[in-house]
N, C-alpha and C positions, 0 to 999 in steps of 0.2 A: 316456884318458877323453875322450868327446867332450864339448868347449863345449857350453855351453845353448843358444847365438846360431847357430850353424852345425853342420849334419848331413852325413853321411857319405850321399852318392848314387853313382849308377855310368848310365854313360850307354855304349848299345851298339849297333852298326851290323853288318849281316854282306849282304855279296855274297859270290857262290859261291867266289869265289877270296881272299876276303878279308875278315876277322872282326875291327873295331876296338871297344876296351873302355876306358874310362876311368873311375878313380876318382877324382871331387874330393870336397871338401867344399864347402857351400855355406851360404848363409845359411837360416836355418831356414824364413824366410817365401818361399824361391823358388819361381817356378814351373816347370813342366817344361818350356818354351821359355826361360825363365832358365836353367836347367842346359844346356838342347843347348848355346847359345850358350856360354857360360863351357867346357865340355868340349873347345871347337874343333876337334868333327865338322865343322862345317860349312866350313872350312878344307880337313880334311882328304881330304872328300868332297866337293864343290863342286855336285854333280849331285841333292843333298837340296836339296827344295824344302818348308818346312815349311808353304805352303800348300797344298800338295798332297800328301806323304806323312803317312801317318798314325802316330803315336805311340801306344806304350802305355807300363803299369808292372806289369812280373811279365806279360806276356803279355794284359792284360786292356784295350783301346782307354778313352784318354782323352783331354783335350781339353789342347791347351798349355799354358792359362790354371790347371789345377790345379795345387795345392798336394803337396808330399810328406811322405813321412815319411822316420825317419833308415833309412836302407839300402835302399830303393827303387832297383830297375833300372829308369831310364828307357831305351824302347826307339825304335829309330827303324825304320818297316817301310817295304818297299821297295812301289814298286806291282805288280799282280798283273799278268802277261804275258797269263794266259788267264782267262774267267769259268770258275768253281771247278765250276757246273752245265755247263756246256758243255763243260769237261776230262770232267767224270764220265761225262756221255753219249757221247762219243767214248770212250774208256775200255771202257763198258759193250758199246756198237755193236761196236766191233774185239774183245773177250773172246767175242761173240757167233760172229762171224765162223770165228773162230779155232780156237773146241770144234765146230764143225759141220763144218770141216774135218779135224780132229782124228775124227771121229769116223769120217767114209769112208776114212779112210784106215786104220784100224783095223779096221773091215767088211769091207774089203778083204785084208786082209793077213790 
């Protein structure tokens, strides 16, 4: 049974070759830059910078300064390599490319 005073959190980090998870427990009023720190990601990954990566809980972006509830994933997101519109249009460009050549070569044949 969980205390009244401290709730069950889980704080989680993943690069491609490596996926760190931690369950403490913490005091009920902490916030979610309380919990990274207490968790000792930031030890473990030296390269999070918590003014510049962004944070959610369950996938949904929040602000350090919030509060949790008891069983909350606090998560730590890495930064983005490419703009997500600029992947897509490259994506769409070379799928373009791709079926047109696909296509003479099937006309052909």
């Amino acid at each position: 049974m969980v205390d009244d005073k401290r709730i069950p959190v889980q704080v989680v980090y993943a690069k491609p070759e490596e996926q760190w998870l931690h369950d403490l427990e913490v005091p009920a009023d902490a916030t979610v830059e309380d919990v990274i720190r207490e968790s000792g990601v930031l030890q473990h990954f030296p390269e999070i910078d918590l003014g510049r990566n962004k944070v959610g809980v369950f996938g949904k972006l929040t602000t350090l300064n919030a509060r949790l509830n008891p069983g909350d994933r606090v998560e730590i997101y890495r930064p983005l390599i490419a703009d997500p519109k600029e992947a897509r249009k490259k994506r769409a460009a070379e799928g373009k490319v791709m079926r047109k050549g696909a296509r003479a070569q099937n006309a052909g044949g």
